[in-house]
Backbone as JSON Lines, residues from 0, in Angstrom:
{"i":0,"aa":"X","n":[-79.27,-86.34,-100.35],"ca":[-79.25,-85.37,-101.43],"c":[-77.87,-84.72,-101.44]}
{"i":1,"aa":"X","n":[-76.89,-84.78,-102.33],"ca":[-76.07,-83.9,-102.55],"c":[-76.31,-82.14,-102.6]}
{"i":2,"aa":"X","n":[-74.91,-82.01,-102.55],"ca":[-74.6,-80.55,-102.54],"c":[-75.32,-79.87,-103.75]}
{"i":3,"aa":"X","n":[-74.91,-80.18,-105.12],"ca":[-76.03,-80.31,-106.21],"c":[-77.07,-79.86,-106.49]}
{"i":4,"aa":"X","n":[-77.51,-80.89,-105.9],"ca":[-78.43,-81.15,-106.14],"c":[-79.91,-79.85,-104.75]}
{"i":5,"aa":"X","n":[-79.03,-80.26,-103.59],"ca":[-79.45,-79.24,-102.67],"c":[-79.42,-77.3,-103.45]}
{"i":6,"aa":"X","n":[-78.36,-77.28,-104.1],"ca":[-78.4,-75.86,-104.81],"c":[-79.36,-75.35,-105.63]}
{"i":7,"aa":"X","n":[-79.37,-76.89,-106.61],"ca":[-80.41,-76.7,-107.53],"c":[-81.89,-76.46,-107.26]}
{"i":8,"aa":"X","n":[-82.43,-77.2,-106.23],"ca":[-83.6,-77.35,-105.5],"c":[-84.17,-75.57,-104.89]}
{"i":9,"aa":"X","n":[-82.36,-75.76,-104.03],"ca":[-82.78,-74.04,-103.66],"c":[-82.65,-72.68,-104.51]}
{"i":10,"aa":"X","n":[-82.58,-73.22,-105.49],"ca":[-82.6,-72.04,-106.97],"c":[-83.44,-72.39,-107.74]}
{"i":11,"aa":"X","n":[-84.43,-73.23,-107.42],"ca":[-85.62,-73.19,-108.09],"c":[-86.8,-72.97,-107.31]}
{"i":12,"aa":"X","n":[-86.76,-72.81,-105.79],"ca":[-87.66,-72.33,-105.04],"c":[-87.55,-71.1,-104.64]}
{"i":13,"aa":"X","n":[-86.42,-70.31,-105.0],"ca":[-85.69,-68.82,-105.01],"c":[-87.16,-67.94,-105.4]}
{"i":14,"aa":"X","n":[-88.04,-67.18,-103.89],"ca":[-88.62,-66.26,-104.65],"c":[-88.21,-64.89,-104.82]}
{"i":15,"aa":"X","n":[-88.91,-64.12,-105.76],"ca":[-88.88,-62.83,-106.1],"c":[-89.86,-61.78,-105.29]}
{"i":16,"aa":"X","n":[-89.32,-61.11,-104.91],"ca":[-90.3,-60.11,-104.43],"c":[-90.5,-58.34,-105.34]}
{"i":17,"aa":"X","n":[-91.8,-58.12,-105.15],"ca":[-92.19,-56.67,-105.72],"c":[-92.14,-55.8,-104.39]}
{"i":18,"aa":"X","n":[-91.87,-55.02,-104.62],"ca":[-91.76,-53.59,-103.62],"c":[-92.88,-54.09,-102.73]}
{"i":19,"aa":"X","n":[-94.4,-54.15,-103.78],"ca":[-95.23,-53.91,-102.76],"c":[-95.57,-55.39,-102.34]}
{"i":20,"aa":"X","n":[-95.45,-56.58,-103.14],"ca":[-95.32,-57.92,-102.2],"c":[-94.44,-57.76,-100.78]}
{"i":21,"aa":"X","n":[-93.28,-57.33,-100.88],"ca":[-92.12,-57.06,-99.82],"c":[-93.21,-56.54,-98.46]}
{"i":22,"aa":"X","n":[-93.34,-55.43,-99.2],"ca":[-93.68,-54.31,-97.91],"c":[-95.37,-55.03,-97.05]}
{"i":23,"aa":"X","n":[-95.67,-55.62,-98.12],"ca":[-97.12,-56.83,-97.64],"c":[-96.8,-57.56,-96.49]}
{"i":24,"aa":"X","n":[-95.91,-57.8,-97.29],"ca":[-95.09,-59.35,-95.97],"c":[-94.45,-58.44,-94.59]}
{"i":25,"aa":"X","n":[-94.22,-57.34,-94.96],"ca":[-93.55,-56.86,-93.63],"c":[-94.5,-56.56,-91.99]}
{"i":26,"aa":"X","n":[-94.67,-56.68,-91.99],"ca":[-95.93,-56.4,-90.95],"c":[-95.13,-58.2,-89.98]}
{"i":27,"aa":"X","n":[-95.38,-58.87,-90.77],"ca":[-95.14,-60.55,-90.06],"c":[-93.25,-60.56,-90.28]}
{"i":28,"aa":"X","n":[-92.51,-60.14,-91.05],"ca":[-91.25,-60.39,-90.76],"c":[-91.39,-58.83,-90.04]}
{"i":29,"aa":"X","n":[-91.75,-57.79,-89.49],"ca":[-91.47,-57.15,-88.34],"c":[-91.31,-57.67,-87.1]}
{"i":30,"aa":"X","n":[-92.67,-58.47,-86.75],"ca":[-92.69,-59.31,-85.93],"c":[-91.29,-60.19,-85.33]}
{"i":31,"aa":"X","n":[-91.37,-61.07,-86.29],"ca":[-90.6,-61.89,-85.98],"c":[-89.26,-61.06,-85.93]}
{"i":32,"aa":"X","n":[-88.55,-60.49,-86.7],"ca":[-87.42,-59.49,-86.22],"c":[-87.08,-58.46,-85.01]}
{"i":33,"aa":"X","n":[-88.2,-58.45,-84.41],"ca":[-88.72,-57.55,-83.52],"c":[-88.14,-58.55,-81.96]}
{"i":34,"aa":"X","n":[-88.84,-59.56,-82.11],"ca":[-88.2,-61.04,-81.68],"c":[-86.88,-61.0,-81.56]}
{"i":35,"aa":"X","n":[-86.28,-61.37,-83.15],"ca":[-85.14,-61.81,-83.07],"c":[-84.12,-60.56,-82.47]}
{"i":36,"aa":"X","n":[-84.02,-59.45,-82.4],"ca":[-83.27,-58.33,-82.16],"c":[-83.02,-58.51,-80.39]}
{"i":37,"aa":"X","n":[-84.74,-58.55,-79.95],"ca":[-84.62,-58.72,-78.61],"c":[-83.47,-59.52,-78.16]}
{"i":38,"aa":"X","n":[-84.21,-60.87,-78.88],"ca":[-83.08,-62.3,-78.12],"c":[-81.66,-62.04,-78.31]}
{"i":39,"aa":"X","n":[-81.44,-61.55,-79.46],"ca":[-80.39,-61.35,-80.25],"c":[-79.31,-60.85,-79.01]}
{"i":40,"aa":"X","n":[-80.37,-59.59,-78.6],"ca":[-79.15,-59.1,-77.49],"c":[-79.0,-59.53,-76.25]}
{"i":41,"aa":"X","n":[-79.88,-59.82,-75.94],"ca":[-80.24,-60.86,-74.61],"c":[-79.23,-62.09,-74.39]}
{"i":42,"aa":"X","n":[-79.42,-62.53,-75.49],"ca":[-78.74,-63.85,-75.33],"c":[-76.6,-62.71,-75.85]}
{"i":43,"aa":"X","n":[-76.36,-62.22,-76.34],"ca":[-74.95,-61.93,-76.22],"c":[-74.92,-60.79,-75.15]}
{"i":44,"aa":"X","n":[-75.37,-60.32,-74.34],"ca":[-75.35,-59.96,-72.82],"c":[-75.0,-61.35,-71.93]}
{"i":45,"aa":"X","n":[-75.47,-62.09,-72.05],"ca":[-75.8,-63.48,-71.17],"c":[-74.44,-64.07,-71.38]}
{"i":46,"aa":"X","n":[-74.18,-64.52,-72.94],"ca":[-72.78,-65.36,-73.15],"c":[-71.43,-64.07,-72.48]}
{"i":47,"aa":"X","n":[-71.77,-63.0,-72.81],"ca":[-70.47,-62.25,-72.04],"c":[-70.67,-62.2,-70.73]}
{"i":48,"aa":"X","n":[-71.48,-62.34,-69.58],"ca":[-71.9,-62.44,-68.26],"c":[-71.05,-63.87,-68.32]}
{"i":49,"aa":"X","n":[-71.42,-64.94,-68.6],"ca":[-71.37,-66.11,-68.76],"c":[-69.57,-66.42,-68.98]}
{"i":50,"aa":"X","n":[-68.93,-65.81,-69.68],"ca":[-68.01,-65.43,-69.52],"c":[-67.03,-65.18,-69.11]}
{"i":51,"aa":"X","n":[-66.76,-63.8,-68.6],"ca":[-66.47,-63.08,-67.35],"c":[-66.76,-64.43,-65.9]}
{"i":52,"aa":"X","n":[-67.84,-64.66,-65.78],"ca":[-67.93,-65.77,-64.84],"c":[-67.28,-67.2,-64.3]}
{"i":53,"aa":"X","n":[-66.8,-67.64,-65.8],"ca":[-66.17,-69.01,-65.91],"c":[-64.77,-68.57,-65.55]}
{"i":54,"aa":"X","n":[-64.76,-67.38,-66.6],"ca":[-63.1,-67.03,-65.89],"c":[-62.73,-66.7,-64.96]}
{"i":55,"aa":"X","n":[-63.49,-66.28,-63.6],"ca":[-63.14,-65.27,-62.65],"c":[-63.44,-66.68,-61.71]}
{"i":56,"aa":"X","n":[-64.19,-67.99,-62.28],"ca":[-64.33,-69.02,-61.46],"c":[-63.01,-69.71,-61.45]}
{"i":57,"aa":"X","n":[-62.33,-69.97,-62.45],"ca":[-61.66,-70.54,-63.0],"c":[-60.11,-70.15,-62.35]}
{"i":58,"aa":"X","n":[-60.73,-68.65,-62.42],"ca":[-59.25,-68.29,-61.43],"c":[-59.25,-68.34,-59.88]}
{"i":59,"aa":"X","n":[-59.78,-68.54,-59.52],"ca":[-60.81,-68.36,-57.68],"c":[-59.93,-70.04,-57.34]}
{"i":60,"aa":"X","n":[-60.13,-70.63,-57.8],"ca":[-59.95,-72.33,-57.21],"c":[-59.92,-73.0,-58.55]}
{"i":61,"aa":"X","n":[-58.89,-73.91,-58.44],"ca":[-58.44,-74.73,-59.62],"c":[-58.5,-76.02,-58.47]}
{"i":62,"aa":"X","n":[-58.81,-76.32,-57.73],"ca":[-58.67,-78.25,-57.11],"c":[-60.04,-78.1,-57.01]}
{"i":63,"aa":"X","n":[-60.94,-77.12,-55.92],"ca":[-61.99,-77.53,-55.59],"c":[-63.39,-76.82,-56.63]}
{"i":64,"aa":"X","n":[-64.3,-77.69,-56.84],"ca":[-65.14,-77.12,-57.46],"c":[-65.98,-76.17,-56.84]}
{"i":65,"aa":"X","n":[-66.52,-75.41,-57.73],"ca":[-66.88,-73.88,-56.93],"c":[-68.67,-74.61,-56.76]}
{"i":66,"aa":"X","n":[-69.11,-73.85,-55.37],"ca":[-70.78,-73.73,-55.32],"c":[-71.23,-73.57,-56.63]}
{"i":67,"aa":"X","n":[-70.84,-72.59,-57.19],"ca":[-71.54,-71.83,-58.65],"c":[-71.46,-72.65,-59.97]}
{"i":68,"aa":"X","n":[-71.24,-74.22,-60.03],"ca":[-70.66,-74.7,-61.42],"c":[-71.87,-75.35,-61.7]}
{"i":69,"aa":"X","n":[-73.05,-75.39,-61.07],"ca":[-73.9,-76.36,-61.7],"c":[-74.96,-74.73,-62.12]}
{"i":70,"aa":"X","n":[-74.43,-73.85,-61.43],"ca":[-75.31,-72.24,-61.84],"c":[-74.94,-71.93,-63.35]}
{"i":71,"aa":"X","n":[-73.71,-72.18,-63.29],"ca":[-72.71,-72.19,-64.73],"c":[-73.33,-72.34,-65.99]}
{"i":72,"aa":"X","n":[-73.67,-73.71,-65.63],"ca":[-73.64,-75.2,-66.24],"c":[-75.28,-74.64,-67.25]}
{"i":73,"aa":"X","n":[-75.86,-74.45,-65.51],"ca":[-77.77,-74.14,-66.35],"c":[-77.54,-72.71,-67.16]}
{"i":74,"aa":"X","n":[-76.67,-71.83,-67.13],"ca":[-76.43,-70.75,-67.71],"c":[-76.3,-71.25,-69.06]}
{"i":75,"aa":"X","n":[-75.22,-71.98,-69.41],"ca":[-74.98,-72.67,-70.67],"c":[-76.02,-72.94,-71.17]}
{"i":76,"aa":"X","n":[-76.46,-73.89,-70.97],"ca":[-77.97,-74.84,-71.53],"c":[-79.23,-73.38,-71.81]}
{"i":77,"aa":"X","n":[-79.68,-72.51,-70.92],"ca":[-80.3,-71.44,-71.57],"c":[-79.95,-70.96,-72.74]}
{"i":78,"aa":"X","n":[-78.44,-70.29,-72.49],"ca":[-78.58,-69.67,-73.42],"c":[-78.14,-70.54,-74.72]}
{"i":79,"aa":"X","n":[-77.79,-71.73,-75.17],"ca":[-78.24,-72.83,-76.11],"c":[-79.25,-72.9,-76.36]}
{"i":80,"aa":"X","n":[-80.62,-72.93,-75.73],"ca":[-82.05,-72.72,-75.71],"c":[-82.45,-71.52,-76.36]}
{"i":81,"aa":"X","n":[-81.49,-70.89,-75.98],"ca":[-82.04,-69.58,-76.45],"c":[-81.98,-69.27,-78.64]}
{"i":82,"aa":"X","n":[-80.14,-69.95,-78.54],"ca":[-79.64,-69.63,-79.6],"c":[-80.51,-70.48,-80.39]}
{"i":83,"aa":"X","n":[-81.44,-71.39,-80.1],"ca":[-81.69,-72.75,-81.31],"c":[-82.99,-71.67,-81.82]}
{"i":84,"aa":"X","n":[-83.86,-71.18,-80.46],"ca":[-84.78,-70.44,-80.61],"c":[-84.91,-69.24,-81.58]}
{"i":85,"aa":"X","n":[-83.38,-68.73,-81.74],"ca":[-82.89,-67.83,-83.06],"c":[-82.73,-68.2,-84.4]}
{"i":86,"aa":"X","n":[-82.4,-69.3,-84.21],"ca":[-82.23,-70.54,-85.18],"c":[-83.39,-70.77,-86.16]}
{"i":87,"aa":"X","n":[-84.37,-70.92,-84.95],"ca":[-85.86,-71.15,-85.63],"c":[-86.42,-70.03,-86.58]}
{"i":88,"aa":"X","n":[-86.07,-68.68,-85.56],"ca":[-86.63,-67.28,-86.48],"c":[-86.22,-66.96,-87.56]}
{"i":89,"aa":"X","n":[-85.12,-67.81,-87.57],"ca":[-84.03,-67.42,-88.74],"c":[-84.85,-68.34,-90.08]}
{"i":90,"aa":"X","n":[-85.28,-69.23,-89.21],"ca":[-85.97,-69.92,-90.35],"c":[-87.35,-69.55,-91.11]}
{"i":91,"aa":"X","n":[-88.12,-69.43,-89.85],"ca":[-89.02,-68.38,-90.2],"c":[-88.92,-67.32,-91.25]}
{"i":92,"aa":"X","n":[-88.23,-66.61,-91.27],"ca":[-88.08,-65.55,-92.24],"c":[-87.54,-66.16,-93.45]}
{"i":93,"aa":"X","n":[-86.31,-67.35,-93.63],"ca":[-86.4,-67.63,-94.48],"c":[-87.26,-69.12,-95.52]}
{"i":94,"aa":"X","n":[-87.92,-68.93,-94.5],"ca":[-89.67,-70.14,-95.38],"c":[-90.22,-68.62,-95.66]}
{"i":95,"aa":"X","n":[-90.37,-67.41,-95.21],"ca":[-91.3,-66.28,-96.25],"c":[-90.57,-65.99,-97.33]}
{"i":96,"aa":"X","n":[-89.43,-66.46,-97.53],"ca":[-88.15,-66.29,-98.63],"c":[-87.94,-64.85,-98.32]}
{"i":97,"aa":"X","n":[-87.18,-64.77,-96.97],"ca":[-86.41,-62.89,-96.89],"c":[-85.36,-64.04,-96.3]}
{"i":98,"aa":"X","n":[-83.96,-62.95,-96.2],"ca":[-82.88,-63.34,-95.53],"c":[-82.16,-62.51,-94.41]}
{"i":99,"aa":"X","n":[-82.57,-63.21,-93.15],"ca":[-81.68,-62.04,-92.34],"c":[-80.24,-61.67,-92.3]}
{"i":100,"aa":"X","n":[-79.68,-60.78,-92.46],"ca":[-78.59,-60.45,-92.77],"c":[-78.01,-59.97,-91.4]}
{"i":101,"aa":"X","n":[-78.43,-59.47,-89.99],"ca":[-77.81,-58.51,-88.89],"c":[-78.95,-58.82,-88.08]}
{"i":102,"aa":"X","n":[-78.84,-59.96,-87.18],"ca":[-79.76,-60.11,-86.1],"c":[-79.49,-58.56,-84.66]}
{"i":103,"aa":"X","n":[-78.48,-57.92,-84.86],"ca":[-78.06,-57.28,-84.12],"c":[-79.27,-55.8,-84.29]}
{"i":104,"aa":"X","n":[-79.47,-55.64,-85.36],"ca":[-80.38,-54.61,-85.65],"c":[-80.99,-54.66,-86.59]}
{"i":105,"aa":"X","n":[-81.45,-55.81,-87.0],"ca":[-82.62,-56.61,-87.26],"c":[-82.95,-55.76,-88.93]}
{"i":106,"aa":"X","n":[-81.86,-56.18,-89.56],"ca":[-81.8,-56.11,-91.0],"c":[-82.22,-57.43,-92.1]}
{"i":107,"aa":"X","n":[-83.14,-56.97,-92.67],"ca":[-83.21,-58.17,-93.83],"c":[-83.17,-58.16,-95.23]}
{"i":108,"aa":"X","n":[-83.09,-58.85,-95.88],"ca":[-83.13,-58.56,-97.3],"c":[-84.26,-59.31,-97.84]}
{"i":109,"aa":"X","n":[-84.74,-58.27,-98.89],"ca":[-86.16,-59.48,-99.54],"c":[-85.68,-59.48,-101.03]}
{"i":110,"aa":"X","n":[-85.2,-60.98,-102.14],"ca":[-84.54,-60.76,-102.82],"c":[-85.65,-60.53,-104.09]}
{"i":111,"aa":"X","n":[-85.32,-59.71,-105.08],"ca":[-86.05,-58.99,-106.27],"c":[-84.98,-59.39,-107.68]}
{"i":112,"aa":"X","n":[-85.84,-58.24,-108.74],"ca":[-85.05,-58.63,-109.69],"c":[-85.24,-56.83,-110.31]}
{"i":113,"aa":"X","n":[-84.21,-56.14,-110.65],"ca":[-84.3,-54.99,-110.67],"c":[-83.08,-54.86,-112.14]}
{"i":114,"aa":"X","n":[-84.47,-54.72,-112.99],"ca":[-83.86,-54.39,-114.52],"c":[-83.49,-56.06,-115.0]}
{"i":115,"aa":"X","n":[-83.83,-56.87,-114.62],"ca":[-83.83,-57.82,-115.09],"c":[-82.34,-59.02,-114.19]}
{"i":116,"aa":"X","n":[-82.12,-58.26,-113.54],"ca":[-80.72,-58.66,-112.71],"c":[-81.38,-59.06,-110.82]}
{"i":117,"aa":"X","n":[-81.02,-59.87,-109.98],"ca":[-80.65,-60.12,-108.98],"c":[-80.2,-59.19,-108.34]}
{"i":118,"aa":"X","n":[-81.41,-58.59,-107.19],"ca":[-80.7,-57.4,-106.14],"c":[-81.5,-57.8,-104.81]}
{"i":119,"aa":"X","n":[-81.48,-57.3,-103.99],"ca":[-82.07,-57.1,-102.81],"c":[-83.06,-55.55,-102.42]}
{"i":120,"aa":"X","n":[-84.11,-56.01,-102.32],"ca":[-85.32,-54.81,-101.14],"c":[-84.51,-55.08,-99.61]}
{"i":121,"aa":"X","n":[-84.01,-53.7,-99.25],"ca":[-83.13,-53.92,-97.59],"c":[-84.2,-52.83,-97.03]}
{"i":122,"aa":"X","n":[-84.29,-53.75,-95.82],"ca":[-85.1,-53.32,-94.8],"c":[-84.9,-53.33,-93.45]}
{"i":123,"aa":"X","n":[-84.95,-52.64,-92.5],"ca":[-83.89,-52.51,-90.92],"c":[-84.79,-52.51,-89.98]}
{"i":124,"aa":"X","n":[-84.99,-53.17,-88.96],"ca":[-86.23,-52.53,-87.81],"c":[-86.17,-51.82,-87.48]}
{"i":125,"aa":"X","n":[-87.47,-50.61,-87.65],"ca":[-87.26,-49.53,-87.44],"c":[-87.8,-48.31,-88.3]}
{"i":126,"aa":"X","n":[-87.65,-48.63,-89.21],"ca":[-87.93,-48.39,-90.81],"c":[-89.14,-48.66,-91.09]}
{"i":127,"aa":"X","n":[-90.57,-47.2,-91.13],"ca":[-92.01,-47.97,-91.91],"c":[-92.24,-49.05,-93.06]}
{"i":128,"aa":"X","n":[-90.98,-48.62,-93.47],"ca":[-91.64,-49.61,-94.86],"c":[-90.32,-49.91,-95.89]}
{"i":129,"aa":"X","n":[-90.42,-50.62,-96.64],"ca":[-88.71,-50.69,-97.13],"c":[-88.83,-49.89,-98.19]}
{"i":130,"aa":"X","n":[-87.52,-48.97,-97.66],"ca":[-87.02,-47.63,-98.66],"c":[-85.54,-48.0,-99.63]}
{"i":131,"aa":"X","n":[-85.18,-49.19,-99.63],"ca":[-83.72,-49.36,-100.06],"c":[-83.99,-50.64,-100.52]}
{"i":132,"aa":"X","n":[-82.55,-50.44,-101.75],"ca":[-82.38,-51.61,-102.3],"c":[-81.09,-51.61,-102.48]}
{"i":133,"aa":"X","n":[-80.63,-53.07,-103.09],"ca":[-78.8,-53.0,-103.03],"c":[-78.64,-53.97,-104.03]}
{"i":134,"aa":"X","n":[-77.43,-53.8,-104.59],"ca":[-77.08,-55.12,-105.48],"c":[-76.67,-56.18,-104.42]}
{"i":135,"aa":"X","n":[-76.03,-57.58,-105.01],"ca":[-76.58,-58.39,-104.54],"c":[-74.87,-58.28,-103.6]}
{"i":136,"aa":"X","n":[-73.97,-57.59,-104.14],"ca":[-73.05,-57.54,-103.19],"c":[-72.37,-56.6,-102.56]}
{"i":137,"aa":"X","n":[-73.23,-55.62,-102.66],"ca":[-73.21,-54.33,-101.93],"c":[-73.58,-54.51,-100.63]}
{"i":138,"aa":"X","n":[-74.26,-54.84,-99.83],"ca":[-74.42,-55.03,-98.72],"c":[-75.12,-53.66,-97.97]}
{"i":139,"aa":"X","n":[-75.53,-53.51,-97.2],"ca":[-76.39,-52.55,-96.4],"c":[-75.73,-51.09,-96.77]}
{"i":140,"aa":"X","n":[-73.93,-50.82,-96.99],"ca":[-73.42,-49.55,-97.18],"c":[-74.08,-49.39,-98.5]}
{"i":141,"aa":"X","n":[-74.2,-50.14,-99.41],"ca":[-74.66,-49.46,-101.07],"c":[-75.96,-49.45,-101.19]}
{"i":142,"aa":"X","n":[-76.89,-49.48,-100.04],"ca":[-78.44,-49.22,-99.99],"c":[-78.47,-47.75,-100.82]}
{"i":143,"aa":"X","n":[-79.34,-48.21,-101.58],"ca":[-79.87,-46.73,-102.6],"c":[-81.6,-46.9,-102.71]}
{"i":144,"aa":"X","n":[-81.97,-45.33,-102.37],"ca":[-83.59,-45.34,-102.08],"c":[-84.31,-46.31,-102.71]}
{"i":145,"aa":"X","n":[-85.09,-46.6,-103.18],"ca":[-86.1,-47.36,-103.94],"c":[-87.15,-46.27,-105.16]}
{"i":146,"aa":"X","n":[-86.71,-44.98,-104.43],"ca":[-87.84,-43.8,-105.19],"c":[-86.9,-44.0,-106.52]}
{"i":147,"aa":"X","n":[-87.69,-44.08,-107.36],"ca":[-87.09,-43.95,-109.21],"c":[-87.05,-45.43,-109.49]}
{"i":148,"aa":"X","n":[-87.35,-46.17,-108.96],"ca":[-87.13,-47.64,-109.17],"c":[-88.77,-48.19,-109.78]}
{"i":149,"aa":"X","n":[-88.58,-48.49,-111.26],"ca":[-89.62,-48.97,-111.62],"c":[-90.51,-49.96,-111.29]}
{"i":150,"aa":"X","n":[-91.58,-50.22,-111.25],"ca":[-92.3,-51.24,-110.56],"c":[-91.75,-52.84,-111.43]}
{"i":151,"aa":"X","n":[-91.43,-53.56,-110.8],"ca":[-91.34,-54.98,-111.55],"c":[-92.48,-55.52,-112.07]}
{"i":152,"aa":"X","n":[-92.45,-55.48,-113.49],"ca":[-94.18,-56.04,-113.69],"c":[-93.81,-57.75,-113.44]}
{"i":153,"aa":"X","n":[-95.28,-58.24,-112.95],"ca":[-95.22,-59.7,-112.52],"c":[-94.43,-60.76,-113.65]}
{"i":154,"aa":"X","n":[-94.85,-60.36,-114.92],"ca":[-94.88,-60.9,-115.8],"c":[-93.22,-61.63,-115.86]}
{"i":155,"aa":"X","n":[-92.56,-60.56,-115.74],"ca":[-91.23,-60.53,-116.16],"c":[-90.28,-61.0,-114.33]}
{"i":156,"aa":"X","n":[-91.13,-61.07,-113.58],"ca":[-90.61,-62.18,-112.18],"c":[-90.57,-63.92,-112.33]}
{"i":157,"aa":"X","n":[-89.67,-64.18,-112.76],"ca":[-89.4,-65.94,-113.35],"c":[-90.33,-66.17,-112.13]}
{"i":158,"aa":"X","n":[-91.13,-67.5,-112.68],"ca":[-92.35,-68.4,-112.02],"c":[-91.27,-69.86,-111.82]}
{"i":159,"aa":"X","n":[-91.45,-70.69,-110.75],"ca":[-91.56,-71.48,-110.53],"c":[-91.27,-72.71,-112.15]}
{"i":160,"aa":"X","n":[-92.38,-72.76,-112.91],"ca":[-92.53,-72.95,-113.75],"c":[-91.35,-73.07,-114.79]}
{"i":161,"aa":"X","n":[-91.14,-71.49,-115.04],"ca":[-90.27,-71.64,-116.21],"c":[-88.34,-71.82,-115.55]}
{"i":162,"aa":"X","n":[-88.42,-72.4,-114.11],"ca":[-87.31,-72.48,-113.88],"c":[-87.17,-74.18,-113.71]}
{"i":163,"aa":"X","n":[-88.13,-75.03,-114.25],"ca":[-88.1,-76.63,-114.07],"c":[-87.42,-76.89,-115.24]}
């Protein structure tokens, strides 16, 4: 499948979310963000340990190999294990059609249509329920409440349908 053709596919499976569809789904992308934040830091604690280590090996003995290189070695391969495992969550969230934006503090976006235009519902772990929304290139600084924001009637959320 081309590039194309891959775009097209993923702009016709592009869903829309309502405030209160969003905030439905949140309960299960908490979860899983809740997840990903953990690993998130876990695993960049580990690669900077990991780090610090190679180099301080690296400087110790350059002919002979150190006791510690096969300790190294399984260090690597975890935390690879770890990252694919982020990989996956990442996917997770986006098969519910949200997009994580900051595995670091476990920000997502659930994308909407607000006045008839392309924006984002932003939501942070941490947060009961999603209070913000943003245009689509504003990014987390141009989050503006959600209070005054009219309900999207269904009607007017493009279907599947009328995007074939």
């Amino acid at each position: 499948m081309n590039a194309a053709a891959t775009q097209q596919t993923n702009e016709q499976s592009k869903r829309y979310f309502t405030l209160a569809e969003a905030n439905q789904r949140l309960p299960l992308v908490r979860a899983i963000v809740s997840d990903i934040v953990d690993l998130f830091r876990d695993v960049t604690e580990r690669r900077q340990r990991l780090i610090e280590l190679v180099e301080r090996n690296q400087l110790g003995s350059k002919r002979v190999a150190s006791p510690y290189t096969e300790e190294l070695e399984q260090m690597q391969v975890d935390i690879q294990a770890d990252v694919e495992k982020l990989n996956g969550f990442a996917q997770e969230l986006a098969e519910l059609g949200t997009e994580l934006k900051d595995p670091n503090i476990g920000l997502v976006d659930f994308p909407t249509l607000i006045d008839g235009r392309e924006a984002y519902l932003c939501w942070k772990l941490g947060e009961p329920e999603i209070g913000f929304w943003h245009e689509l290139t504003a990014g987390f600084q141009g989050r503006q409440s959600v209070d005054g924001l009219k309900p999207q009637p269904r009607s007017q959320v493009p279907s599947l349908k009328s995007q074939i």
